[in-house]
Every structure is written in structure tokens, then in C-alpha cells.
C-alpha positions in Angstrom: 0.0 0.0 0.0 1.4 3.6 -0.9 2.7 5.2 2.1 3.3 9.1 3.1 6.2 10.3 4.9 7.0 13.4 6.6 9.9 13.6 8.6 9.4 11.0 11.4 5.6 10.6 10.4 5.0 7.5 8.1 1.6 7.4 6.8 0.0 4.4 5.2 -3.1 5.2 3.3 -5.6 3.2 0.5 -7.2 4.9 -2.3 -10.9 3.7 -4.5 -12.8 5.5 -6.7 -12.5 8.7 -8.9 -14.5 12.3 -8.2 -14.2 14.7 -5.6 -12.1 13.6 -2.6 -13.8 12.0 0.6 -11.6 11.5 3.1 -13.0 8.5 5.5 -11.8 7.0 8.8 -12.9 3.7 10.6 -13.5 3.7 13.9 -11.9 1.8 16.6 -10.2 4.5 19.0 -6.6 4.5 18.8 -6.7 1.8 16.5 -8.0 3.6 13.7 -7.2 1.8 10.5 -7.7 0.8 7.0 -8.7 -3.4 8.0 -11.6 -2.1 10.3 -13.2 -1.1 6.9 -14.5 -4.6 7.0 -16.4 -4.6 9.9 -17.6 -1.0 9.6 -21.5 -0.6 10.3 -20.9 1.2 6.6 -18.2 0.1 4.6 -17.5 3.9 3.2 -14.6 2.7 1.2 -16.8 0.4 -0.9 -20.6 2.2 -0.6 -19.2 5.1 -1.7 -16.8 4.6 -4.6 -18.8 4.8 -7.3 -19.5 8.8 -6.3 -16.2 10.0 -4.9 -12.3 9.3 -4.9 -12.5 7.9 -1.2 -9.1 8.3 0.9 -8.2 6.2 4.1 -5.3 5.5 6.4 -3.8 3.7 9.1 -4.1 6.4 12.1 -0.6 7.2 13.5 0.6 4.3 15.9 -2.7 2.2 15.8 -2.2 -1.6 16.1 -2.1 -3.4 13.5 -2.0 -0.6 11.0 1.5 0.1 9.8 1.3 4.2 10.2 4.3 5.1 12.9 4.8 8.1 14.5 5.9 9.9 17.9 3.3 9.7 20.4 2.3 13.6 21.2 2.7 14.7 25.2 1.0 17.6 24.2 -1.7 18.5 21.5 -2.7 15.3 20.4 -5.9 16.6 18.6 -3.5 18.9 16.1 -0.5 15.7 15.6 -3.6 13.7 14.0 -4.9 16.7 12.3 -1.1 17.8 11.0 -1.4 13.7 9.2 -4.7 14.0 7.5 -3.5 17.3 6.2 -0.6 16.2 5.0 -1.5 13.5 3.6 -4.0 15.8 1.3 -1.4 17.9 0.7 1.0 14.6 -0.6 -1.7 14.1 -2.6 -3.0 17.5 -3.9 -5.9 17.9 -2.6 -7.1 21.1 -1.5 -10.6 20.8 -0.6 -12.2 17.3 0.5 -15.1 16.2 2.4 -14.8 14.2 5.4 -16.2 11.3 7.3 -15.0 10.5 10.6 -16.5 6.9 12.9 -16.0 7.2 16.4 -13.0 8.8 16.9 -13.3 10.4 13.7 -16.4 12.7 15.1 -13.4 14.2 16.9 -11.2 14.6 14.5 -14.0 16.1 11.8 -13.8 18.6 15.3 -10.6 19.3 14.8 -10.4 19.4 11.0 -12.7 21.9 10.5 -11.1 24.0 13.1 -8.0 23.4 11.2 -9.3 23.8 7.4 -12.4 25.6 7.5 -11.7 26.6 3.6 -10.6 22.8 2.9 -13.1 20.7 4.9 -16.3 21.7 2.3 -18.7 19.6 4.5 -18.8 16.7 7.2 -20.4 13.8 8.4 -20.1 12.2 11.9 -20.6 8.8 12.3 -21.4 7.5 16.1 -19.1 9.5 17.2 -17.1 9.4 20.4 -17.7 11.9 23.0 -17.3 12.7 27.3 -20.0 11.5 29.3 -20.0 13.4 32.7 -21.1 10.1 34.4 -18.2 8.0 33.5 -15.4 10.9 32.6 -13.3 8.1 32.1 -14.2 5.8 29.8 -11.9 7.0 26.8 -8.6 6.5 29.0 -9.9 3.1 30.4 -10.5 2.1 26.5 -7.2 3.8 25.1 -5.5 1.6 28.3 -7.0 -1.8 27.5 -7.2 -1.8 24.1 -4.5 0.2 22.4 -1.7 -0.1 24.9 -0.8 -3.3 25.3 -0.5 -3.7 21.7 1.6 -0.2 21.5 4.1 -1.1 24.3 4.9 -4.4 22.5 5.8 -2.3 19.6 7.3 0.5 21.2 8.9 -0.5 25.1 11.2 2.8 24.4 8.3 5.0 24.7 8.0 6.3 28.7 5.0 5.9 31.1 4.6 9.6 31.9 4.5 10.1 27.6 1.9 7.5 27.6 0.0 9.4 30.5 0.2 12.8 28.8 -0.8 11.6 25.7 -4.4 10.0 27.5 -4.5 13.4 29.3 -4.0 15.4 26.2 -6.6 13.1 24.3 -9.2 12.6 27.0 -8.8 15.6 30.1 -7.6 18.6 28.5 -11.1 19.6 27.3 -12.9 16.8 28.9 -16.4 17.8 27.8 -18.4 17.2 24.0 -15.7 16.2 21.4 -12.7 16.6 23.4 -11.1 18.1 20.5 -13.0 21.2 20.1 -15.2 23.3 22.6 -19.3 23.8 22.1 -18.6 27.8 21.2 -16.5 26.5 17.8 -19.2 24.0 16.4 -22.0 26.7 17.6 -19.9 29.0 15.0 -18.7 26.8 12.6 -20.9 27.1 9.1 -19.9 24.0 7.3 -22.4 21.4 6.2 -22.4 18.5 8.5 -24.9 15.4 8.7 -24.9 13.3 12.4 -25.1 9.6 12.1 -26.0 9.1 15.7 -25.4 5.8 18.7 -25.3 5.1 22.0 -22.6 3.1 23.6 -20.4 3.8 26.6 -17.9 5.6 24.1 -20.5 7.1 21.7 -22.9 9.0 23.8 -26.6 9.8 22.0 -25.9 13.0 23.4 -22.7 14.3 21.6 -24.5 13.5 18.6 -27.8 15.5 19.3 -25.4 18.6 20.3 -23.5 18.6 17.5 -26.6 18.5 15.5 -28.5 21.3 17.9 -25.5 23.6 18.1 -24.0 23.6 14.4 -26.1 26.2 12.5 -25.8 24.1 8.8 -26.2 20.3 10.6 -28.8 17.3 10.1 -29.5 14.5 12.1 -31.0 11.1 11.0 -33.1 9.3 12.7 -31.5 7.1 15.6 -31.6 4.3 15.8 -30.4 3.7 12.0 -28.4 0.3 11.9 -31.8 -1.5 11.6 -33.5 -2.9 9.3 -31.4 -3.5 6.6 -33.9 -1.0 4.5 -33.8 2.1 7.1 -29.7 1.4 7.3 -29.8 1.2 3.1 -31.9 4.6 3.1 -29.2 6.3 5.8 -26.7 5.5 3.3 -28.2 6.9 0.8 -28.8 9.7 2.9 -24.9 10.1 3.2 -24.4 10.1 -0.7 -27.6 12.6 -1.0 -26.1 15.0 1.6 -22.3 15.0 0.0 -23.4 15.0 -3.4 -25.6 18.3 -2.9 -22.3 20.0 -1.1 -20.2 19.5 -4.0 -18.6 23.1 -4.3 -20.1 24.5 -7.9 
């Protein structure tokens, strides 16, 4: 697979499809990466194709993907941004839409914070977000499921790095996306369409205040995943929205 590199940042990425770029990333928390495409709720890679030239990676450091990178003590939010950027930059891209599962909710966040000129519209798939009940849950998920796997990789990297890294993720702004404040969605004008859920790490809420706050969002209807018809029609939904965002 082609891979980007930029100083110590190695990118692996995937490309399908032809049309105007849509940048798309799976889910799975720290282990974002191009595999988990094939147990994706929506298989964006493949639904969406035949519409746009769809671009994925490996997020930096995930297991199992084969994107490397130094693991930020500080600003984590911008180090993931500064790789999707440059990875439409490698490929000459300026303006892309963006679809982000899970995690991805916060980094749509912090792209269009980024890039408001180069993010033309966004959608957020279940998307992780704090819950004040169990403020938590996103270190306890980033410790059980991406570090053990990291630290067999990477036994140089310290403790108190690892530690600053979770706090720079998950405490820093330990409210909505984490990766943005409620004042910059309420402000940002850029298209956006919430695919809402409900799990420990993707709160219903997040998702209904992304959709209440931004003044250009939509919401579908929750849940979506079932039947196989209402989960067809969502998708469909998802091209419909894009589609009538492509800049003239």
C-alpha cells in the first residue's frame, strides 16, 4: 500500500474510486485503520466509490496498521490533524469532504477547526464523546485496548508520555468532542450530517449537540443500523447530503 512520509511521520493510506475527494476514517479509537473497513456498520470505502475518490489510512501508531509516528505529550488533537492534512497535501488535494467513525467525530472537530476553507462539508458517524457520568471511559478504553499492543511495539516510549498523551486526548477539554469546545461548532458554518449511537464511548448525546449547536447540521433518525432497508436509506442519505455539497 502507498505510504506518506513526513519527517518522522509514516503514513499508510488506500485509495478507490475517482471524483471529488472523501476523506474517510474507521472507527476503533486509537486503532483507527484501514482493516476495520471490513467490519464498519458502513463500509464507506466500498458504498461510496462509485461517487467520490474515497481516501483512508492507518491512524498514527494504531495496532495493526503500519502508520508510525511519535506519540504527542501535548496537542494530540492537532499531531492527527497535522497527518490527514498532510496527507491531502501529498496528494494534492485542497478541498475534500470528510467522514469520521467514532473517533473520527473528533477529529471532523478538529479538521474543521484546522481547514475551515478545505473541509467543504462533514459527516459524523457514532461518534465518540465525554460522558460526565463516567469521565473516564476513553482512557480506560485507550489503556485496555490500544496499549498493550503499543508497548509491544514501542517498550522505548515512557510511562509519563503514555500518561500525557491519554490526558491530552481525553482531560484537557474533557467535555463534547474533546477536540473542540461547544462555542466552535455553535460558530462553525460548514455542512455536517450526524449519524447518531449510543454506547459507553459514543454518547446519543454528543450527537444531538453537534446536531443542535452547528447552524448548517442534520440528524438522522436514531436508531439507523436496523433494518437493513432504514440502514440502506441512511446510506443513501450520506451520498444525497455530499453530493448536494459538492462546491459548484
Amino acid at each position: 500500500m502507498p505510504v506518506y512520509q513526513r519527517d518522522d511521520v509514516r503514513i499508510r493510506y488506500e485509495e478507490v474510486g475517482s471524483g471529488f475527494p472523501l476523506l474517510v476514517v474507521p472507527g476503533g479509537g486509537l486503532n483507527s485503520r484501514v482493516a476495520n473497513w471490513q467490519s464498519a456498520v458502513i463500509n464507506a470505502m466500498e458504498e461510496f466509490k462509485h461517487d467520490f475518490r474515497c481516501i483512508t489510512m492507518d491512524q498514527r501508531n494504531a495496532n495493526g496498521g503500519e502508520s508510525t509516528g511519535p506519540v504527542p505529550a501535548e496537542n494530540a488533537w492537532e499531531a492527527f490533524a497535522d497527518d490527514q492534512l498532510g496527507l491531502m497535501d501529498h496528494l494534492g488535494i485542497r478541498q475534500f469532504f470528510f467522514m469520521g467513525y467514532c473517533i473520527g467525530g473528533c477529529f471532523a472537530g478538529k479538521l474543521l477547526q484546522r481547514a475551515p476553507q478545505r473541509v467543504v462539508a462533514a459527516v459524523f458517524c457514532q461518534t465518540v464523546g465525554h460522558r460526565p457520568e463516567d469521565p473516564d471511559v476513553m482512557v480506560r478504553h485507550s489503556r485496555d485496548n490500544w496499549l498493550p499492543g503499543f508497548r509491544e511495539r514501542r517498550p522505548d516510549v515512557s510511562t509519563e508520555t503514555i500518561d500525557a498523551y491519554f490526558h491530552s486526548l481525553w482531560r484537557v477539554q474533557p467535555d463534547f468532542l474533546y477536540s473542540v469546545p461547544r462555542a466552535f461548532i455553535r460558530d462553525c458554518p460548514a455542512p455536517m450530517l450526524v449519524l447518531p449511537d449510543d454506547t459507553i464511548s459514543h454518547p446519543l448525546q454528543t450527537s444531538i449537540d453537534v446536531a443542535s449547536l452547528a447552524p448548517n447540521a442534520e440528524i438522522t433518525v436514531f436508531p439507523w443500523r436496523d433494518p437493513p432497508e432504514l440502514k440502506a436509506r441512511t446510506i443513501n442519505r450520506v451520498r444525497r447530503f455530499l453530493k448536494a455539497h459538492l462546491p459548484r
